[in-house]
KOLLUMMAR-184968 format. One record per atom (N, C-alpha, C): residue in one letter; x, y, z. Coordinates in steps of 0.001 Angstrom, whole numbers, plus 500000, padded with zeros to 6 digits. Layout:
<recs>
aXYZ;...
</recs>
This chain:
<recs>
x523974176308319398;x524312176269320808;x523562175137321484;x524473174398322603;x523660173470323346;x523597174181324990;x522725173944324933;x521670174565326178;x521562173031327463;x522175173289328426;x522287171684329354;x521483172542330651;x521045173243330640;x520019174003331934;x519478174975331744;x518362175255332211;x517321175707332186;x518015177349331905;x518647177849333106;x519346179458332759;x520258179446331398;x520672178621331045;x521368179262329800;x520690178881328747;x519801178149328903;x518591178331327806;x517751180059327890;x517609180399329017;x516864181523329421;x517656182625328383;x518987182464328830;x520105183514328086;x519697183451326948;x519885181849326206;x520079182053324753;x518596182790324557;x517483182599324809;x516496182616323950;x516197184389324504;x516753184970325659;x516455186817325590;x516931187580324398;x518189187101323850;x518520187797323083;x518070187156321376;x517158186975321231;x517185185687319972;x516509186379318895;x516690188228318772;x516533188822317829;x517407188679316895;x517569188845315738;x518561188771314673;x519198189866314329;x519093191070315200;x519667191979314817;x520498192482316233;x520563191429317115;x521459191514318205;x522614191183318554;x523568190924318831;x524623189929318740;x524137189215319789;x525299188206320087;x525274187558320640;x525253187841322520;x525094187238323286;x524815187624324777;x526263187337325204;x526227188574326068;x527519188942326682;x528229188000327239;x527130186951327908;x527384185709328448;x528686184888327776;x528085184764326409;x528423183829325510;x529552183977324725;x529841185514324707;x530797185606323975;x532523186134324997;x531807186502326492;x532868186439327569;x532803185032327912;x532300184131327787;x532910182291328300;x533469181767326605;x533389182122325935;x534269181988324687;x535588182225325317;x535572183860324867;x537075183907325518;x538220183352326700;x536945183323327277;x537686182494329053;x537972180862328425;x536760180744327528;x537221178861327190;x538893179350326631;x539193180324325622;x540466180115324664;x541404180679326138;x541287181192327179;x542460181638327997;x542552180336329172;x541670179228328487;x541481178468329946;x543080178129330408;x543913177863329706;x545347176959329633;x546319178343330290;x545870179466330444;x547356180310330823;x547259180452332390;x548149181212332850;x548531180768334469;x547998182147335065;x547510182414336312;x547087183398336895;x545847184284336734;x545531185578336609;x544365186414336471;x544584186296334561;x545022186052334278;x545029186058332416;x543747184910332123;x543937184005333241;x543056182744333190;x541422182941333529;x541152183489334764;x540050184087334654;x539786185691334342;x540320186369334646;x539729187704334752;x539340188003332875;x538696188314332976;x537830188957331183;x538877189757330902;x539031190792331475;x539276192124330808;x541179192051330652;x541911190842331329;x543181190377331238;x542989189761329975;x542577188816329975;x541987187692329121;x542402188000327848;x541311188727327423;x540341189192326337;x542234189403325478;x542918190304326364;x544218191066326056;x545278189722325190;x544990188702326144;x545790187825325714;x545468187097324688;x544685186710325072;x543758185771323942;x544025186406322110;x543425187962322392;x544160188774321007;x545513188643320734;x546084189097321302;x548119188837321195;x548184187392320509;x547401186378321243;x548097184796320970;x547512184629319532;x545974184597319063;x545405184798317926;x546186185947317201;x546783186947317303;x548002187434316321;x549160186767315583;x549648186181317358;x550709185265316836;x550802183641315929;x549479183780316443;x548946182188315374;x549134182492313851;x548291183980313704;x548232184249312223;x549735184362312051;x550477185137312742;x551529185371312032;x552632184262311685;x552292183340313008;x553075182297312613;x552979181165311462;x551499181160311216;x551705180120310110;x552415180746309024;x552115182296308985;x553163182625307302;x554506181985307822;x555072182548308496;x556285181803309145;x556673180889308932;x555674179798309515;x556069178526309359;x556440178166307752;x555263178700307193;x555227178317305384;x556979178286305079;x557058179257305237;x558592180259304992;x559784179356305371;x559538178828306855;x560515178212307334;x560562176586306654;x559729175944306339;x559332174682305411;x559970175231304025;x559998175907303448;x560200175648302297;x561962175853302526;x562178177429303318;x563586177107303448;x564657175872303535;x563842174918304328;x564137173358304829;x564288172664303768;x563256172234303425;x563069171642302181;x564282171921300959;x564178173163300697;x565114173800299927;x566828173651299823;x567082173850301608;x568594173246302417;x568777171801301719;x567551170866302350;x567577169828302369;x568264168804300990;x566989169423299680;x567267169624298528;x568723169652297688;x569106171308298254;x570747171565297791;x571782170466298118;x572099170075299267;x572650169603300276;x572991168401299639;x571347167363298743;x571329166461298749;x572064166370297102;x571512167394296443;x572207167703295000;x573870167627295003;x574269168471296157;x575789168135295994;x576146167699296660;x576169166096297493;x576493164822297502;x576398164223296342;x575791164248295553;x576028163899294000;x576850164812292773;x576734165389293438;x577755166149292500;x577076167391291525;x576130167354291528;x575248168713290457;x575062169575291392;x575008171199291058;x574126172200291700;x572668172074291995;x571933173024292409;x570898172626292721;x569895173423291721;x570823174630291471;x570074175565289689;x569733174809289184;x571187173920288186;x571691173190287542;x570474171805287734;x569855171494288522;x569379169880288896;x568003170658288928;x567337172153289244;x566184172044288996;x565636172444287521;x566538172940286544;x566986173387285519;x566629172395284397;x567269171473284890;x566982169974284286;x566059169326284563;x565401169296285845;x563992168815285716;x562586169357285409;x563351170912285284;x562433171741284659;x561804171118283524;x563107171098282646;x563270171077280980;x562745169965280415;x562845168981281402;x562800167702281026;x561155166985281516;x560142168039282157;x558868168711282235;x559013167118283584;x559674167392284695;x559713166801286102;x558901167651286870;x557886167837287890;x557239168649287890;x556972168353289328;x558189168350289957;x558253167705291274;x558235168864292732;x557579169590293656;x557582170296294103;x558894170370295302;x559222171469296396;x559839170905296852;x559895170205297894;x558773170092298750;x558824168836299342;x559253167442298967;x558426167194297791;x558397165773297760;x559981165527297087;x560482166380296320;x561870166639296002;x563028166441297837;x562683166763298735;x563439167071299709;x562944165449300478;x561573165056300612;x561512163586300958;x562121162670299799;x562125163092298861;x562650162063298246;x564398161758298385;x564644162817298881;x566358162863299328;x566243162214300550;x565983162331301494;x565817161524302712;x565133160460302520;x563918159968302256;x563464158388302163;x564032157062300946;x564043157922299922;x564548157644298757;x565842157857298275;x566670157327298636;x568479158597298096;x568511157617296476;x567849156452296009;x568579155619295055;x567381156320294127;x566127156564294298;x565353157603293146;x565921159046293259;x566530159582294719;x566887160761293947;x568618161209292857;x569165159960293727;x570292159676292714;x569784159863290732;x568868159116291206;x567904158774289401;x567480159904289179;x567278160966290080;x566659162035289137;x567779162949288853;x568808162981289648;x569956163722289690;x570602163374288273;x570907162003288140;x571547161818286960;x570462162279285260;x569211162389285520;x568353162450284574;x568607164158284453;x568183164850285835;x568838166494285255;x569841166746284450;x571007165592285164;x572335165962284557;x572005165991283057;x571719164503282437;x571745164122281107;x570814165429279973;x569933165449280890;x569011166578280234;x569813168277280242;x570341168824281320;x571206169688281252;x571979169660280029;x572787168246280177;x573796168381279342;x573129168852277858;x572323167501277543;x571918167996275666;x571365169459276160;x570911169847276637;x569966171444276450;x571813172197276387;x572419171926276849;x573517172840276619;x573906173539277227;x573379173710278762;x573712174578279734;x575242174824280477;x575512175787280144;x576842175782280667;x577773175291281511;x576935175284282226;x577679174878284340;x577797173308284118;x577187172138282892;x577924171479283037;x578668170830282506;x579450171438281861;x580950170995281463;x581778171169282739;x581779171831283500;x582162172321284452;x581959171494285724;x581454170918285451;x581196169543286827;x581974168443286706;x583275167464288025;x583738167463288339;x583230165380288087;x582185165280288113;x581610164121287831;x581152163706286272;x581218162217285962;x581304161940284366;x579727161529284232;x579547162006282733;x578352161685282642;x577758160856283199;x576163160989283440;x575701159514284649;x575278158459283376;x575746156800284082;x575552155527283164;x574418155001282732;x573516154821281873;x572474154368282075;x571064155219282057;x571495156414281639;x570402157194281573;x569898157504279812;x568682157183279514;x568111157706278201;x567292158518278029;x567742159692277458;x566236160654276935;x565638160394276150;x564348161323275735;x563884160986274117;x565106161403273246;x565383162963273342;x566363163297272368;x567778162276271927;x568078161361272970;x569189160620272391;x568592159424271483;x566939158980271697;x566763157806271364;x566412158579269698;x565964159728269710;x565769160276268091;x567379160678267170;x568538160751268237;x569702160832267954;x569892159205266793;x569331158111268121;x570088156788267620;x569271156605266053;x567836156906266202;x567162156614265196;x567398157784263529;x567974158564263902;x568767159198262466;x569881158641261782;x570578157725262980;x571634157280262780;x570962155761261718;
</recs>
């Protein structure tokens, strides 16, 4: 604590047992500091205060789970959305970058659709190719031809048997 006058030095140092809490002082101008921003008796009065101040510190906690929740949903939209403009699912495209040990979360998966569309094109076609040899069903079933230009290991141990 910083002490800028003589009385609230007085405060701090009455109570400066260790088995006291803190002075009533100190811990009612806490609260009034966190209610300073709301409008009316919520703003000064303590015993309004105190009421609000709890409610809003509820809603903080609760909102960041929230938020988490609502980000990944996004991300996730974002993701799908961007998968079929190219033509793959989004199972199907994380399936393949599973397999193919891409280890891309989904953010940076969902920026990379928005900042990047010509790397995520590249990873799209790399799921595909990898889908395909693993053998997964759903894509024979896709509507787009194999992507050009893409090599796995497994095809380059294909060429080398040959």
């Amino acid at each position: 604590m910083v002490f800028l006058d003589i009385v609230k030095c007085a405060r701090g140092l009455r109570y400066a047992s260790p088995n006291k809490g803190p002075d009533e002082y100190y811990r009612k101008s806490n609260i009034l500091r966190l209610s300073a921003h709301y409008y009316g008796r919520a703003r000064n009065c303590y015993s309004i205060a105190i009421k609000k101040v709890h409610r809003a510190l509820v809603y903080s906690t609760k909102g960041r789970k929230l938020k988490r929740e609502d980000m990944r949903d996004l991300w996730t939209i974002r993701t799908t959305a961007a998968c079929e403009e190219h033509g793959l699912p989004f199972p199907l495209f994380r399936a393949g970058l599973q397999s193919s040990n891409i280890l891309l979360n989904r953010k940076s998966l969902a920026n990379l659709a928005i900042w990047e569309p010509r790397t995520f094109k590249a990873l799209t076609d790399f799921a595909w190719s990898r889908a395909a040899e693993d053998g997964l069903s759903n894509v024979d079933k896709l509507k787009s031809d194999a992507p050009e230009h893409v090599v796995t290991r497994s095809m380059l141990k294909a060429k080398k048997k040959l």
